[in-house]
C-alpha positions in Angstrom: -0.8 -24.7 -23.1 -3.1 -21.4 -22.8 -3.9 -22.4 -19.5 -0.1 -22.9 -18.7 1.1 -19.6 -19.8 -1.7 -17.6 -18.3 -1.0 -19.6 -14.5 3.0 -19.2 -15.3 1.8 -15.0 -16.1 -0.4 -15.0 -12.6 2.5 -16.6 -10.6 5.5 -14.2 -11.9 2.9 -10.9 -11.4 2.2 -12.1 -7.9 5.6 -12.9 -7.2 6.5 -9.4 -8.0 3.9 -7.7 -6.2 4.2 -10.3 -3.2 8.3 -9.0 -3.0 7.1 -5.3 -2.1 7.3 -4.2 1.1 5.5 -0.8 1.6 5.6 0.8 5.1 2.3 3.2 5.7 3.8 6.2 8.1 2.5 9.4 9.7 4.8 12.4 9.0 4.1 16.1 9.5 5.8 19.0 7.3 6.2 22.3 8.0 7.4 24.9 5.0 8.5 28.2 5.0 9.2 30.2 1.2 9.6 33.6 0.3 10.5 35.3 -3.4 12.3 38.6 -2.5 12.4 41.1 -5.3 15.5 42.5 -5.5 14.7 44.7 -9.2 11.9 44.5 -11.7 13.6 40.8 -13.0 15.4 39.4 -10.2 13.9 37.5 -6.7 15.9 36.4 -4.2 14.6 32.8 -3.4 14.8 31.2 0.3 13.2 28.5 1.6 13.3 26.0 4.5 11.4 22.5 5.0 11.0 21.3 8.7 10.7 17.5 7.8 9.1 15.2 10.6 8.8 11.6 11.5 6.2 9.9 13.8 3.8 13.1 13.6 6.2 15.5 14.3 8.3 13.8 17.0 11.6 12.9 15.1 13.4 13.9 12.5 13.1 12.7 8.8 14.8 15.8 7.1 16.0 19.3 7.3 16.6 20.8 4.0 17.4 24.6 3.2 17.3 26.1 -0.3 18.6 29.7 -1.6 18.4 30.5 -5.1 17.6 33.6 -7.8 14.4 33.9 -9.9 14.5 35.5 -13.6 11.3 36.8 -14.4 11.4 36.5 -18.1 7.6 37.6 -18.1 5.0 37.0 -15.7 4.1 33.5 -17.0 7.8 32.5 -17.2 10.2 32.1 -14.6 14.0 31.0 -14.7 15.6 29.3 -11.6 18.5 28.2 -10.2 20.4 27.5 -6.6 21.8 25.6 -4.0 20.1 23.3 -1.5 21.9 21.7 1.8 20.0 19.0 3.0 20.0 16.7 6.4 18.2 13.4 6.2 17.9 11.0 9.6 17.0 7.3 9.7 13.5 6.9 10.4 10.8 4.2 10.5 11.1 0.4 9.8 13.1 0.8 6.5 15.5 3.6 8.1 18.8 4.5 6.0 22.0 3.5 7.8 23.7 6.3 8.7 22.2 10.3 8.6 23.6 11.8 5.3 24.3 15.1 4.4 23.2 16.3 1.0 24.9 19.3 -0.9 22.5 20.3 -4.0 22.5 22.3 -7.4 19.2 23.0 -9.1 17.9 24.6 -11.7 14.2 25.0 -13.3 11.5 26.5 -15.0 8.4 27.5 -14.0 5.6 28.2 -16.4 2.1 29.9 -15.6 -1.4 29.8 -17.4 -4.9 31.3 -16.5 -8.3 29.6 -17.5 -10.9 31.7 -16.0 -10.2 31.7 -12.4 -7.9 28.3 -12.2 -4.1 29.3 -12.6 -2.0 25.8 -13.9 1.0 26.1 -13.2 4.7 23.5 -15.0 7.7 23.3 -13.4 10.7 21.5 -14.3 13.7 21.2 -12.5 17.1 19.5 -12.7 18.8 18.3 -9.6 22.9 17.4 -9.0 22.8 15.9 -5.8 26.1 15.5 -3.7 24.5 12.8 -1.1 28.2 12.1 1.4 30.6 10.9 -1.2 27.7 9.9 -4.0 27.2 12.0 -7.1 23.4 11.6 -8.3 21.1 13.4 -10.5 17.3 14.0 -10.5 14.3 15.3 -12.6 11.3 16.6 -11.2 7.7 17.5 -12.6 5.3 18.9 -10.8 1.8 20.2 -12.1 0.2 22.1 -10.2 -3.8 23.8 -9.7 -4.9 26.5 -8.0 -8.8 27.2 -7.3 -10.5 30.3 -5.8 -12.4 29.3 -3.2 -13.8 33.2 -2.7 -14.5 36.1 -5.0 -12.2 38.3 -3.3 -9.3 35.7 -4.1 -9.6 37.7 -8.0 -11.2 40.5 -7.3 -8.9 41.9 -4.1 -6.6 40.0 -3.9 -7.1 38.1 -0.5 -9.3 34.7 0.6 -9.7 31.3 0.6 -8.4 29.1 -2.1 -7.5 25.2 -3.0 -4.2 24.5 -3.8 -3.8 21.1 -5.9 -0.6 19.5 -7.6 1.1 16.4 -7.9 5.2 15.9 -8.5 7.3 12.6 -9.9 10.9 12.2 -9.4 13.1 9.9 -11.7 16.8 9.6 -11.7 19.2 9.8 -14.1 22.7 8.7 -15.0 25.4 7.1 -13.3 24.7 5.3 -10.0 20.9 4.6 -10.2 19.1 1.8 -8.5 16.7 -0.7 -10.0 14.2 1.9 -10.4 14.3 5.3 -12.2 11.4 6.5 -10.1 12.6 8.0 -7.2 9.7 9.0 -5.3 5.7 11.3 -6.0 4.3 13.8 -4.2 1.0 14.6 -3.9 -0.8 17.8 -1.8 -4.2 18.6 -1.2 -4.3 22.3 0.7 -6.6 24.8 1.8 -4.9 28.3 1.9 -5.7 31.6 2.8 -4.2 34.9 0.5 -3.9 37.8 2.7 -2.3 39.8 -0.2 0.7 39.1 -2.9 3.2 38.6 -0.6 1.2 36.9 2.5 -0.5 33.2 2.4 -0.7 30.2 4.6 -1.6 26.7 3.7 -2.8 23.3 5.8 -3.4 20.5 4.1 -2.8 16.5 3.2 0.7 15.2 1.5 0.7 11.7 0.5 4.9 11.1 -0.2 5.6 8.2 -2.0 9.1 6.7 -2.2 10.6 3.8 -3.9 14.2 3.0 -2.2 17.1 2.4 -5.0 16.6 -1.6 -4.3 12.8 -1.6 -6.2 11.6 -3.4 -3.5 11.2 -1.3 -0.3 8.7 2.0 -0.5 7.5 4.1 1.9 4.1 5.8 1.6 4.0 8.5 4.0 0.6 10.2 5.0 2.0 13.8 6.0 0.6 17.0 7.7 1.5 19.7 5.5 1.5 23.0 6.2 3.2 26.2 4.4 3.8 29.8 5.1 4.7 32.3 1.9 6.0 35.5 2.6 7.8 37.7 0.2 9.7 40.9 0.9 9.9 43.6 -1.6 14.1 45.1 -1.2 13.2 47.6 -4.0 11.2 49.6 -1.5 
């Protein structure tokens, strides 16, 4: 009967593996954000994602995100905003139709030094309007950023490692068979050229789980990023 129950626990295991179908894509990201200080608490978030398919030759999303920071100290920082955001079918598991996605978020975003390695938490909240569908989101990210030069601390400028990793799971009404909605994770070399100035290049691997639990997508991504923050105090 052992013998049974173990083949019978083999066959349902492979069964559910075997009904996965993961597409491997190439994608290539290119991000622009900027904190705006506006007094010694408030900062005018903006930010804009230039989403790609195929390398960079089609679209897979355009998504644009405004928002205001509260500084409640410099390890703690309160969010919230509005994001509008285009996604195209794309690859062998496309969507139907494009959708247009209007977006409320909010988070918090906490800081902590050891040594030279800042960690940084953030949690945010998502109420996604995708067409006519009301959904809503969670989002962790962790995030670790390394020195790579003794100027980084010391002037303020140089090479440094930026590592983090991010899960999404849904909530509520209207989700799928899975509460995992997709992870993120980025590998990046950036360069500080002072408080308000750094670009980054690196590796994003995007995993998503469609709201059936049986198609993913694991897309290997180009990302890069540019930072730049403007002081409206000055």
């Amino acid at each position: 009967m052992k013998i049974v129950f173990l083949f019978s626990c083999c066959l349902f295991v492979y069964s559910l593996f075997g009904q996965k179908q993961i597409d491997d894509q190439i994608h290539g990201w290119a991000v622009y954000q900027g904190n705006h200080k506006l007094n010694s608490k408030l900062d005018l978030h903006t930010e804009y994602q230039w989403r790609r398919a195929d390398g960079f030759a089609n679209w897979q999303q355009s998504l644009a995100r405004v928002g205001l920071d509260y500084r409640l100290n410099p390890n703690c920082t309160f969010s919230g905003g509005y994001g509008w955001i285009i996604s195209y079918p794309y690859g062998s598991q496309p969507i139907a139709t494009q959708t247009q996605e209007q977006r409320l978020w909010q988070q918090v975003n906490l800081k902590a030094q050891y040594g030279a390695i800042q960690i940084q938490h953030r949690y945010r909240l998502e109420q996604r309007w995708i067409d006519t569908m009301f959904r809503q989101r969670i989002r962790y990210r962790a995030q670790c950023i390394i020195p790579l030069q003794k100027t980084y601390l010391a002037q303020g400028k140089g090479l440094f490692l930026n590592v983090n990793d991010e899960v999404f799971l849904g909530f509520g009404k209207g989700i799928g068979k899975n509460i995992l909605d997709q992870n993120r994770f980025i590998a990046a070399i950036g360069y500080k050229f002072n408080s308000n100035l750094n670009i980054q290049l690196g590796y994003l691997n995007q995993f998503v789980i469609k709201a059936n639990g049986v198609q993913m997508e694991r897309n290997h991504t180009l990302w890069t990023s540019v930072v730049y923050n403007l002081d409206f105090t000055k």
